[in-house]
N, C-alpha and C positions, 0 to 999 in steps of 0.2 A: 230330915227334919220336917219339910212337906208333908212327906205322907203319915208321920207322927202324930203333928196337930190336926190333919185332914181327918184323920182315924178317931182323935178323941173327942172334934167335932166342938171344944173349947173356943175358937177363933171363927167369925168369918173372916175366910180369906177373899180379900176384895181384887187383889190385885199381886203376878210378880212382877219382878224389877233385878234387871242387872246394869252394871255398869259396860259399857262398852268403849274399845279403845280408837279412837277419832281415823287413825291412820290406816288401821288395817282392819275395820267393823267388827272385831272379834271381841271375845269377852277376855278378861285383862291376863289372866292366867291358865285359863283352862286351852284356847285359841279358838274356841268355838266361834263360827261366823253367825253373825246375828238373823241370818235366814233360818239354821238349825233353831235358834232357841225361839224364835215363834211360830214352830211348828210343836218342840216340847208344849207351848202355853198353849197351843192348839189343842193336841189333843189332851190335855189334862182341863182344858176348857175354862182357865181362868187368865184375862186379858192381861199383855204383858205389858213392863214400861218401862224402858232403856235411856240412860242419861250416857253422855259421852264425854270422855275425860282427855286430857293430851298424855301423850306414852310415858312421858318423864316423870309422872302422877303429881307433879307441881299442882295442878287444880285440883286433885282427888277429892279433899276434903271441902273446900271451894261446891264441889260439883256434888256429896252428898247432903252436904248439907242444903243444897236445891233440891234435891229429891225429897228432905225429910218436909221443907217448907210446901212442897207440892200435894203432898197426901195429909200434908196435916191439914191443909186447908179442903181438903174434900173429906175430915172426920177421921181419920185413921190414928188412934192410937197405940198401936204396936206393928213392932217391924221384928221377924223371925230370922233368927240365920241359925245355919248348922253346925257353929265350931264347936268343938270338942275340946283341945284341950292350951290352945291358943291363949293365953288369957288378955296379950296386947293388944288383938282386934278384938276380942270382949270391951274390953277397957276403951279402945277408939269408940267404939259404937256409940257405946253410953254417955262417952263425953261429947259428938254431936248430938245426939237424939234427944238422949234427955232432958236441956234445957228447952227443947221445945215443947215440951209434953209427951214424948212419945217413948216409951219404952221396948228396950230390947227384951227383947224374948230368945229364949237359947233353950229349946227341949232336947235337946242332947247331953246339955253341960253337965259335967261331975258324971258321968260314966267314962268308962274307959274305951281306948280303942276296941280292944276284944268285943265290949257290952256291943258297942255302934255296929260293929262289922256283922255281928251275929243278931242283930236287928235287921238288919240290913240284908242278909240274905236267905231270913225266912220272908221278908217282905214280899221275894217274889221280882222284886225288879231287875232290869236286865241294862247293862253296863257295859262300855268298851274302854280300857285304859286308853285316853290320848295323849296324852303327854307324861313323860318322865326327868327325872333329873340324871343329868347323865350321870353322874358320878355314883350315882345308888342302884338304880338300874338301867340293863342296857335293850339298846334297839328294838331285838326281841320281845319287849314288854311291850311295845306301841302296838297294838288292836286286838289285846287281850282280852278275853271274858274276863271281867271282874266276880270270880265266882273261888268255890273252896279251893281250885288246885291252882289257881295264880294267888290268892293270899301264901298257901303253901309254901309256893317257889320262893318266897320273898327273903333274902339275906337276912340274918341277924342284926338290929338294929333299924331297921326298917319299919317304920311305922302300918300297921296294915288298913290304916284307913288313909295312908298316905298324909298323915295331918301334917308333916313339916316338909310341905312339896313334894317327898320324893315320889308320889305321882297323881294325877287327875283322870277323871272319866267323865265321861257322855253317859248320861242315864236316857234309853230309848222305851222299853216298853216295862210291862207288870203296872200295879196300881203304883201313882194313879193317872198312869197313862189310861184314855180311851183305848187307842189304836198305836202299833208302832209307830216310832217316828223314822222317817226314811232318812239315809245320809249316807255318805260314800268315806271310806279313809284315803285320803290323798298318799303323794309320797313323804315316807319320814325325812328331816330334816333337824337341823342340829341350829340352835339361836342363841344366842346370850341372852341370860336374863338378868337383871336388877332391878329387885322390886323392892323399893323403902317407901312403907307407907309411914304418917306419921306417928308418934309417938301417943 
């Protein structure tokens, strides 16, 4: 979605933003530690800005709707995300943001996964699977190129852009990274997860 709007050159983008989880500094679902993703903002060279939420996502909404108050007072009228075909976090989105003035934005939306995936990697950028759900796929998939022959292997029923979790990446280098982003894969490990954002 980044390098979408970077490309048509419609949006300054003034600033990113993830949420990050209070307990363990990672971002909520991907696990990414918040050292990696301000080296991402680094070399893509736009400043980043992380709010911190507690694990149970009891403050989630609480805690964007901070973030929406924060940038709308420094002029920001749109906020971008990359869902695809999600339409309840479409739906969350717009029912914090909008009553403040600020509109989502979704340049991916109403393509399909196939369209996103095949944008995706003529773009050029370069990706490691970090996390999977176990039940869809196994171990194996944890520090894969996200590229033609790991979409390939993917089961039947398997979304290939991973849109209903069954899995998440690390995007390191291609536009519109400057430079790689350095980072190591630890050892895989197996976690519960329950994630209910609001409705």
């Amino acid at each position: 979605a980044l390098s979408t709007v970077l490309r048509k050159r419609e949006f300054d983008v003034v600033s990113l933003f993830t949420m990050i989880d209070e307990g363990t500094l990672k971002s909520s679902v991907h696990s990414i530690p918040v050292e990696i993703i301000a080296r991402q903002a680094e070399s893509i060279c736009i400043p980043l800005y992380t709010k911190g939420f507690a694990a149970d996502f009891k403050d989630y909404d609480k805690r964007m709707r901070e973030v929406g108050g924060f940038f709308k007072s420094r002029g920001v009228t749109h906020f971008i995300f990359g869902d695809i075909l999600l339409s309840n976090a479409r739906v969350l989105r717009k029912r914090l943001f909008n009553p403040m003035g600020i509109e989502v934005v979704e340049p991916l939306w109403n393509k399909t996964s196939e369209e996103v995936m095949d944008i995706y990697l003529k773009s050029g950028i370069k990706s490691k699977v970090v996390v999977v759900q176990a039940d869809k796929l196994d171990k194996a998939s944890v520090g894969a190129d996200l590229n033609v022959d790991f979409i390939k292997t993917l089961p039947h029923g398997v979304d290939c852009c991973g849109e209903y979790g069954e899995y998440h990446s690390l995007s390191y280098g291609g536009y519109p990274f400057r430079k790689e982003v350095s980072y190591s894969l630890g050892e895989t490990c197996k976690v519960a997860r329950d994630i209910r954002l609001s409705d």
